[in-house]
Structure formats: structure tokens, C-alpha cells
N, C-alpha and C positions, 0 to 999 in steps of 0.2 A: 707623559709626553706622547705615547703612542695614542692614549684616548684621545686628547685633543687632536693630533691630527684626523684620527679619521671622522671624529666631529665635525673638523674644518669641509674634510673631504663631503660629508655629506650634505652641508650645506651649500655647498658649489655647486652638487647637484642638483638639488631642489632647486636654488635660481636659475640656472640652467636650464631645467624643465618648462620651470616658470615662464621663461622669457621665449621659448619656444613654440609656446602657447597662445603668444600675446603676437594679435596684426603688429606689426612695424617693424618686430624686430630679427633680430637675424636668429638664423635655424638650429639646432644643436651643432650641424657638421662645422657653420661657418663658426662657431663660438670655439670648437676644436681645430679651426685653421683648415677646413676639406669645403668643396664645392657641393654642389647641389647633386652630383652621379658620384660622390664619396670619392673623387678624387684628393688627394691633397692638397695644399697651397703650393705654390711656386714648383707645381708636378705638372706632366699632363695628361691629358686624358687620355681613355682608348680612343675615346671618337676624336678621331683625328680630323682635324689640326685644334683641338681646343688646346687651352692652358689655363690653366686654375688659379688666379689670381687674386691674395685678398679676398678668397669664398666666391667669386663669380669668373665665370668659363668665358675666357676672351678665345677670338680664332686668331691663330698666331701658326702659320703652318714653316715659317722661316723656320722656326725654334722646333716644331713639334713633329712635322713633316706630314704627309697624306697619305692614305690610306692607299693600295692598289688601284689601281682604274680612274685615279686620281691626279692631277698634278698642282703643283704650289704656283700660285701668283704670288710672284715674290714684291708686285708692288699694293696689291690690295692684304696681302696676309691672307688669302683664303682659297683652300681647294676646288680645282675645278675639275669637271669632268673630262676625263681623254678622248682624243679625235677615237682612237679605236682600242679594240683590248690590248693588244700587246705593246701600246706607247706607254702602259705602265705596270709591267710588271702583269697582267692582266693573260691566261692561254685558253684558246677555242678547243672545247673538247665535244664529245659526246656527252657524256656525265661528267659533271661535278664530284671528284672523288680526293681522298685525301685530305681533309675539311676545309676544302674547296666550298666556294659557293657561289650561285649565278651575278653577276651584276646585269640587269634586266637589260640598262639602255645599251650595251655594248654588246649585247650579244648578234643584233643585225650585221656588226661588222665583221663576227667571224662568219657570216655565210654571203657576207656581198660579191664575192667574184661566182658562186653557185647559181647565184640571182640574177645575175647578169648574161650567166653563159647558159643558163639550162644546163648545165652541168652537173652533177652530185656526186660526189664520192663521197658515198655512204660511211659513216664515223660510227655509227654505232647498232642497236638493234630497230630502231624506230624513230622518225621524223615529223617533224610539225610543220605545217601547211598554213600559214598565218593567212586568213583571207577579211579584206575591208571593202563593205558597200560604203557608199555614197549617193544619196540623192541630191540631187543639187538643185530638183526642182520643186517649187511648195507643194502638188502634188503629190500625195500617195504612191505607191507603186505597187503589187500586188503581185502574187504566185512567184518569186525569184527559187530556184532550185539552186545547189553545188552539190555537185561531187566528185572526189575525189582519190581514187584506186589506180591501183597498176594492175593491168591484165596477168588473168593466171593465178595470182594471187590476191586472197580478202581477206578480211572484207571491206577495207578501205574505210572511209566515212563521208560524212556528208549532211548535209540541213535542209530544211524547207523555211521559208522563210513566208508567211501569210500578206504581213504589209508591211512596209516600210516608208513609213512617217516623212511627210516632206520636209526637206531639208534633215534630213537624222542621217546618222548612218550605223553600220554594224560590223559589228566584229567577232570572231572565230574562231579556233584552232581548229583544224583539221589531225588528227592524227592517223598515221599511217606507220604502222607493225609489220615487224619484219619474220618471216620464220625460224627460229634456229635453225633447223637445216638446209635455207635457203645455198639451194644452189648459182656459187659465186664464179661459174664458172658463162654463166648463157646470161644475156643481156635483157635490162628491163629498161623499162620505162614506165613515168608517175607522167598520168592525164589528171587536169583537171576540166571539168564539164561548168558552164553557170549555165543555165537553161532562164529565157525571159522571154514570152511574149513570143513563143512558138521560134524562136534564136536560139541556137546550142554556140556558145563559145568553147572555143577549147584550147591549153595549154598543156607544151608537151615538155618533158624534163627526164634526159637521157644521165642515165643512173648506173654509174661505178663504182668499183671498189677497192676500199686503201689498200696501199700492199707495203712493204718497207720499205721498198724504192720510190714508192711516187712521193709527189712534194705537196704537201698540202697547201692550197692559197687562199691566203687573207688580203681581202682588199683593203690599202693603208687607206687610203680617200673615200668615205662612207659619200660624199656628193654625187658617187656616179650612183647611189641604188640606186635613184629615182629613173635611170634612163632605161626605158625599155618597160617598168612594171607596172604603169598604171595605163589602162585601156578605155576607151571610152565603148562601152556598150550599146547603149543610146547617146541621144544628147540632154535627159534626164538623170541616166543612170552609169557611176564610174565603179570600177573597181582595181583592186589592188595586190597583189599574193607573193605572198614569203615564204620562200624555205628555210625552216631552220634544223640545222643538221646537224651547227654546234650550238655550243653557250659557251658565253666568255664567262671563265670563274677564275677569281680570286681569294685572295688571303684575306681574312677579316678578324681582327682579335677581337672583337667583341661575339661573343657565342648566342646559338639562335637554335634552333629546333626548326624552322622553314629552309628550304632547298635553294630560295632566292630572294635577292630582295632590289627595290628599286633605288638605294641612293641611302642617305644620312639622314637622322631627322633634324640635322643642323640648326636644331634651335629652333626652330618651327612646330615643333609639336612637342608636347612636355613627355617624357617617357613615360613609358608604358600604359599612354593613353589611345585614343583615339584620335585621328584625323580627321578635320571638316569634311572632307574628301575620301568619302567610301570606296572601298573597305581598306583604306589606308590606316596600319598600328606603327605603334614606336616603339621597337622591342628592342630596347637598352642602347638606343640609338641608332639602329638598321630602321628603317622605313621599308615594314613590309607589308604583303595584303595578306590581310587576316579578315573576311566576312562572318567566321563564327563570335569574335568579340565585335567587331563594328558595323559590323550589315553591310546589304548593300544595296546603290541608287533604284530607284522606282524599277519595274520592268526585268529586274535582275534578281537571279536565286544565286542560292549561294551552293556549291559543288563543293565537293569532296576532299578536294586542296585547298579549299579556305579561299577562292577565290571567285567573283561573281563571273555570270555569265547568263549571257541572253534569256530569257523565258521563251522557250521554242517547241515545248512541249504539245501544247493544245494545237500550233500553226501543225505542227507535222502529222498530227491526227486528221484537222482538215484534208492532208492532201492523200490521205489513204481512205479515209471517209467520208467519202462524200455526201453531207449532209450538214443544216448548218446547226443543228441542236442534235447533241448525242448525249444516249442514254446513259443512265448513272452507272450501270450494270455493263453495258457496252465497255465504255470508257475504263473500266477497271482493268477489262482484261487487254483494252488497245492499249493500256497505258504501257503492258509489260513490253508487246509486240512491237511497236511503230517504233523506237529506238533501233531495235535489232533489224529490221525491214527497213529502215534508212543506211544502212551501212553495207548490205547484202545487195539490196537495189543496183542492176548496173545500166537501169534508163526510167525515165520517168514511169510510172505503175499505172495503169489506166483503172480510176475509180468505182469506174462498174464491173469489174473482178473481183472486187473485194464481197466477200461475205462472211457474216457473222451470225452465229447462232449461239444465241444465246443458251437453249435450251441443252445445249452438247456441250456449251463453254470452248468454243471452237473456232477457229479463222483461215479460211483459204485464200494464198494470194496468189498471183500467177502472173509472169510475165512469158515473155517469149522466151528465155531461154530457164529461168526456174522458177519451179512451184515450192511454193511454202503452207505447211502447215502448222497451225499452234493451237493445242489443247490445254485446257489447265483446269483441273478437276479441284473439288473444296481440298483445302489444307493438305496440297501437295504443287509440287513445285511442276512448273509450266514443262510441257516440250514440245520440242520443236522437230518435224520430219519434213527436212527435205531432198527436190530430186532436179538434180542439174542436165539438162538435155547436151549431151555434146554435138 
């Protein structure tokens, strides 16, 4: 009796398999009553709002409910996105702790009243400076500068930007680092500089800090960012600038190894593939950017966090080297410097300061208030001396 059955049983297998194999028909999980993310039948899934129906994931968020940063259309059955983070369940931090994690589109909303006011109560060790060009005209546009530091303290950061594609636009993080032993006691202020066509813009953002008694504000109505942040520069060129001080993080029971993500892959992207749309992955259902599995669009490398970003490497050599072919040997060693010399910079660098010798492996810069030098000898690591004029 016991042979025959597990006879029986093997053969169940083997079609099983069979049929698994074969276009048309249904999968192993649907043949075992489970969905396509090995949900169950008549269960639901983590990715919320599905329901696993008969081996196929309908959205049904009445029954299932929505994810954080989410809310239910109870007449479509399907999750939408919150006005801001905290209409669901959704809280503006510094960091994402406690397996917390960023929900991208809502984190503007925990720094819209910052944005508005030029105001900053500083949340945590370090902030992001979101900054967007626009060209608006078919023309080119040529030599744009930013930077971005609070006086006293550095090294702040900043880009050079060579050209900028008519009608294109760009975009940036700025980060800005704070010291541990910053003294919380004397008052700062975060400048931002764009420099265009012999123009210095400049924006100023008076910077506090949390204490247990102050009240931290979140703008409920994200409709006001726009007022007040976008400037016209020229009548070619617009730009645009974010602080962000928090991120809105939430709860997500689906588990991830990235610190944020943009949304659901709601069905639109098959798990743990690729997205049309670089460097967008589906990692068990979060929609996150991952550039070392999916690359990313033309003009774009891929950084550190898995995330693309401009190619601005060669423009910033330009604007320290003036010249328009630079040598192989040159370039190796501008490549370590011209990063660090853009963030230390606290005014445009006049190009014919610059000198390089090759022969010493060596580089002198100098503005008006500091001199930099950088040496880098064979198979030993770069340094750098320099000397700040008070």
C-alpha cells in the first residue's frame, strides 16, 4: 500500500514538472494553488494591495490594505500615493533607522516648510542640496559653475558643468557635512553660488538646531514647494534647489539590502528584473535603482550607491585646465585632484594658475585666499599640502 502510494506520488510529480515546462500551461506554484511571488491562493501578498487569486495577483487593497505612504481607493481597489509622508503612517527623519526605509517621492514633503522659509533645523550630521538646470532654449549653454558651502566650514561641494544641451536639463546632489564637534552654539549659514556668463547668483539658508523643545514642521500641502524655488537666471536658463534635511521612511515588509526606494513594481516590471527605464530594478517588489545590475541612460555612470549620475568628470578638468586636449599622463594625475579642488574651491580658479609638472608628478593651485598642492609619486598614494591665508 505504502509502495503504491509513493508511486502515485511520483508520478504527480513528473507531470507536474512536465506541464511546467510546457508554453500554455500553468506553473508548478499555480498547480500547488500559490501565485506567481509564491504567495498562496485566496492569501495576500506582501506587495500590497495584491491578492492571490486562482494563481494570479489581482489588486484588491479593500481586502488587503496599503503599504505605508500609501492609501486605498476604495473605488478603483488600488493604492495610491500620499499627499505627504505622514498622511500615512509615513515619519521625516534624518536617517532611516529601525528598518525603516526612504520612500523617494515623499521625502520633499518632509523639508517643504525649510524650502520655503530658508530656514533649516538641522536633523542630522549632513544634508542634500538637490540642485536642477534647465535649458529652455535649443541652444547650448556653456561654462555653468555651483557651489555650495557654509563659511568657516568645508569643504562643501560643487560641479562645473562644460555644456548643457539645448532643451536638456541636469541634475545633482550637493552634499554638505557637518563636523562632530560643530559648534551648536554660534550661527551658520548654507550659500549657494551658480556662476553663468560672468552672473554670480546666490541663495542664502539660515541654519538651526533641533533642540527638545522646538517643534519640527512639515508642510501638509507639498503645492506650496514650488513658490519661491525656481529662478529664472537668464531667459535661457532656469534653475531650481532643494534642501533635504529629512526622508520620509517607512515600514515595508518586503526586505531589501538598498536604503530607498521609489514606489512598487506594481506589476509593471517582473521581479527581480530590470526596468525599461534605467537604472530602475524590481527587488521583490520595491522599485529600486540599482545601476550595477541595470546600467544606466547614455551620458550617465554609475556611482557608488548604485545610482547614475551625470558624467562631469572630463567638464571639471576643463575648467582647472585650460586647454582643450589634455595629456594621458596629465589627466591621470588631474583625475585624483579636480574632484577634491572642486569642493575646497570657494570662487571660480583662474586657469592660468594652474600648473602641472609632469616630470615632479605635481600640481599648484592658488586662489586668493588658498594654495593647493598635490604630489603623487609611482605606487604611493597622493598628498596633498595646503595653506589657508587668514
Amino acid at each position: 500500500m505504502k509502495r503504491g502510494y509513493i508511486i502515485s506520488l511520483i508520478i504527480l510529480l513528473f507531470i507536474t514538472l512536465s506541464l511546467s515546462n510546457s508554453s500554455g500551461f500553468l506553473t508548478v506554484f499555480a498547480v500547488f494553488g500559490s501565485c506567481s511571488d509564491n504567495t498562496i491562493n485566496n492569501q495576500c501578498s506582501l506587495e500590497q494591495p495584491f491578492y492571490c487569486s486562482n494563481g494570479e495577483l489581482i489588486k484588491n487593497c479593500n481586502l488587503c490594505g496599503c503599504a505605508q505612504g500609501y492609501n486605498c481607493n476604495t473605488i478603483s481597489n488600488e493604492c495610491e500615493l500620499a499627499s505627504y509622508c505622514g498622511e500615512s503612517n509615513g515619519v521625516c527623519q534624518a536617517i532611516c533607522e529601525n528598518n525603516l526605509i526612504e520612500l523617494v517621492p515623499l521625502t520633499e514633503s518632509c523639508n517643504g516648510g525649510e524650502n520655503l522659509n530658508k530656514q533649516i533645523d538641522l536633523a542630522g550630521s549632513s544634508l542634500i542640496l538637490e540642485v536642477k538646470l534647465e535649458n529652455t532654449n535649443e541652444a547650448p549653454i556653456t561654462g555653468i559653475s555651483a557651489l555650495a558651502y557654509i563659511p568657516s566650514l568645508s569643504p562643501g561641494d560643487g560641479f562645473f558643468l562644460q555644456t548643457l544641451e539645448g532643451l536638456a536639463t541636469f541634475e545633482k546632489g550637493l552634499i554638505i557635512n557637518f563636523p562632530s564637534n560643530l559648534d551648536k552654539n554660534k550661527s551658520y549659514e548654507l550659500i549657494f553660488n551658480l556662476i553663468y556668463q560672468d552672473k554670480v547668483l546666490e541663495e542664502r539658508y539660515a541654519i538651526n538646531f533641533e533642540t527638545p523643545e522646538q517643534f519640527v514642521f512639515t508642510l501638509n500641502n507639498i503645492e506650496f514647494l514650488t513658490d519661491g524655488t525656481e529662478v529664472n537666471l537668464v531667459e535661457d536658463l532656469k534653475y531650481d534647489i532643494k534642501v533635504v534635511n529629512r526622508k520620509c521612511c517607512v515600514a515595508s515588509k518586503i526586505q531589501t539590502n538598498t536604503n530607498s526606494f521609489i514606489g512598487y513594481c506594481n506589476g509593471k516590471v517582473t521581479y527581480n528584473e530590470c526596468s525599461n527605464e534605467k537604472p530602475l530594478f524590481c527587488d521583490n517588489g520595491l522599485l529600486i535603482q540599482d545601476c550595477s545590475k541595470c546600467g544606466c541612460p547614455n551620458n550617465f555612470i554609475c556611482n557608488k550607491d548604485k545610482k547614475c549620475e551625470y558624467i562631469i568628470m572630463d567638464q571639471e578638468i576643463q575648467k582647472f585646465y585650460n586647454t582643450e586636449k589634455i595629456d594621458k599622463n596629465e589627466a591621470a594625475l588631474l583625475e585624483f585632484a579636480v574632484p577634491n579642488f572642486v569642493r575646497i574651491a570657494r570662487s571660480p580658479i583662474d586657469p592660468e594658475k594652474i600648473k602641472v609638472d609632469i616630470a615632479k608628478s605635481k600640481i599648484l593651485v592658488s586662489t586668493d585666499k588658498v594654495n593647493l598642492e598635490v604630489t603623487k609619486q609611482l605606487n604611493e598614494l597622493p598628498r596633498i599640502d595646503i595653506v589657508i591665508e587668514e
